[in-house]
C-alpha positions as CSV (number, residue, x, y, z in Angstrom):
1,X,24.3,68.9,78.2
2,X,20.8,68.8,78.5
3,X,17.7,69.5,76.6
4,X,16.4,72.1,79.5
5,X,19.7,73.9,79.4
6,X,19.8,74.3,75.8
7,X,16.4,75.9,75.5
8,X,17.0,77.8,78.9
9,X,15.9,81.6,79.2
10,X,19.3,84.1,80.5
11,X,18.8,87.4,81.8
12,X,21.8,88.7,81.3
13,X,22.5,92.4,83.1
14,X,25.9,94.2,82.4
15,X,26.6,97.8,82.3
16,X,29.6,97.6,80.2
17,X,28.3,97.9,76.5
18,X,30.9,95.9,75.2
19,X,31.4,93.0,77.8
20,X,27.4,92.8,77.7
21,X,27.5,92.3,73.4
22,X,29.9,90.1,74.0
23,X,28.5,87.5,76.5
24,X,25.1,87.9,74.6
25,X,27.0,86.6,71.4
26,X,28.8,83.7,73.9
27,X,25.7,82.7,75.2
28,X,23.5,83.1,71.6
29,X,25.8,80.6,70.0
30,X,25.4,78.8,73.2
31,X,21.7,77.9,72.2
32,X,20.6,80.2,74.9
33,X,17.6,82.4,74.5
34,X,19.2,85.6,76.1
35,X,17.3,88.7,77.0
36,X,19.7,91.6,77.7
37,X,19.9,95.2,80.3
38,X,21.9,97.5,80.8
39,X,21.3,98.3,84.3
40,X,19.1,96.6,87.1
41,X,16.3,98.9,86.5
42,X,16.3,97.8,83.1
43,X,16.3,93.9,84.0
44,X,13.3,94.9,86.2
45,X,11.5,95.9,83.8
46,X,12.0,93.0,81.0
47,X,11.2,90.7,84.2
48,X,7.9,92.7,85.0
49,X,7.1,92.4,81.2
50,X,8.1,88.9,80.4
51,X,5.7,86.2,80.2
52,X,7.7,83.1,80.6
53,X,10.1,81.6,83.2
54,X,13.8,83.1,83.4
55,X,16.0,80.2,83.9
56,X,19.6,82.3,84.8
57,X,19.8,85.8,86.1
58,X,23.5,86.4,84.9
59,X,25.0,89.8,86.2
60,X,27.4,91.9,86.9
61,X,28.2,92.3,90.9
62,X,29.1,96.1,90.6
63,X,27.1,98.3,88.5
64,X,25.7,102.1,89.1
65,X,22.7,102.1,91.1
66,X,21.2,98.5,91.7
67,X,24.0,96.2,92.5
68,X,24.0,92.7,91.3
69,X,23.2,91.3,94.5
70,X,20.1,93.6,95.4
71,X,19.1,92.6,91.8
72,X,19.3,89.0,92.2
73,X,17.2,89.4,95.5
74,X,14.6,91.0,94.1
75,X,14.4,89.2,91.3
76,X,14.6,85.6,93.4
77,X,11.7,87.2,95.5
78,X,9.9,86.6,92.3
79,X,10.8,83.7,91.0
80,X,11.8,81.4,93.3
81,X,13.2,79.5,90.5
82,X,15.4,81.6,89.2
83,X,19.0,80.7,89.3
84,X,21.7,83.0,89.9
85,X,25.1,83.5,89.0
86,X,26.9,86.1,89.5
87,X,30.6,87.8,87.4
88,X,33.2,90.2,88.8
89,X,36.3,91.4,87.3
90,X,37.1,92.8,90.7
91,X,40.0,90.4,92.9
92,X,37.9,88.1,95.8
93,X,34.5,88.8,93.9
94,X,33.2,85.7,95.1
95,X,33.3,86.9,98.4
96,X,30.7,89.1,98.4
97,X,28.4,85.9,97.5
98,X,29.5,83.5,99.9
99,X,26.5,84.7,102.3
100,X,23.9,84.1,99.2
101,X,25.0,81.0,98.0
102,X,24.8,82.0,94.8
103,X,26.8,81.0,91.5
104,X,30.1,83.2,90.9
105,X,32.2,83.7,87.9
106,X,35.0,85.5,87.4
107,X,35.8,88.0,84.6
108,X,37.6,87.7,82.5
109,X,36.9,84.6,80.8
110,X,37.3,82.2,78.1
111,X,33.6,81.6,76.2
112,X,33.7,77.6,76.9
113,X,34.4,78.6,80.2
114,X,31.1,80.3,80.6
115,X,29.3,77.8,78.6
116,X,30.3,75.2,80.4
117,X,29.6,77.2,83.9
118,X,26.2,77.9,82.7
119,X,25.6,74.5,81.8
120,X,26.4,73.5,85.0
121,X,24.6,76.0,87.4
122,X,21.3,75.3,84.8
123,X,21.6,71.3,85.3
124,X,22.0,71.9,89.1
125,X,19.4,71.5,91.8
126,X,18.3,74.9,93.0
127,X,20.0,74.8,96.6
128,X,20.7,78.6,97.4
129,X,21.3,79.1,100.8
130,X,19.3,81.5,103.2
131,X,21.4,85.0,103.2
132,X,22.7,84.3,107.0
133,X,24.0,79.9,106.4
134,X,27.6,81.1,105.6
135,X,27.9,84.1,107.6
136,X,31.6,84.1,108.9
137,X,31.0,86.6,111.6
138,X,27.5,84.1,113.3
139,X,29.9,81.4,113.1
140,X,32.6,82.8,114.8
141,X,29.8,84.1,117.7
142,X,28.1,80.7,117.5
143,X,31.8,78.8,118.0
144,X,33.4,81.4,120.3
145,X,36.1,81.7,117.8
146,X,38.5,82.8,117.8
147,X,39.2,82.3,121.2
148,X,39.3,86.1,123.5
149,X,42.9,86.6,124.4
150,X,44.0,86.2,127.9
């Protein structure tokens, strides 16, 4: 674990009371300073107002109105350092990533688990992937696959 990740900033957005108490504690303990939303409006507007650099956007992938996603480009066209990862309690969550390249865990989980993720996506290089690298449907264009039937 490094120093940087210890002392790191996490915007944490989660629409579920509960889950988003919960995580905050996780992360607290952690050593994280975590500033928490409700909704992506409301991470909007602690971005807008806060004065120093976000190290982790955290959020949920589905939440009423702004979506995790839409939040995390937003926010990335911002700060271009944020890191992103992403949590779904919904089955093939990471899926709807793949085409951001962005972080994904899924929900539940255990607290080390996230610790340790967080740890890891904080110490990593910032290597986000344009929105179209791991589009499925270009490649298949690009490859001709699969091959038209006969």
């Amino acid at each position: 674990m490094t120093e940087h990740a210890t002392q790191a900033t996490i915007l944490l957005v989660e629409d579920d009371s509960m889950i988003r108490r919960l995580v905050r504690t996780i992360l607290t303990k952690g050593g994280f300073e975590v500033l928490t939303a409700s909704s992506g409006a409301d991470a909007l507007s602690i971005e807008a107002s806060f004065p120093r650099p976000i190290d982790l956007l955290l959020s949920d992938v589905v939440m009423p109105g702004t979506t995790g996603p839409e939040l995390a480009t937003i926010l990335k066209a911002k700060r271009s350092n944020l890191r992103v990862m992403l949590m779904s309690g919904y089955p093939d969550g990471a899926l709807l990533l793949l085409n951001y390249g962005w972080h994904f865990i899924a929900k539940p989980f255990m607290p080390e688990a996230l610790l340790k993720r967080v740890r890891d996506v904080l110490g990593s290089a910032i290597e986000e992937q344009d929105t179209d690298q791991f589009d499925t449907r270009k490649a298949r264009i690009e490859r001709n696959w699969p091959p038209a039937s006969n």
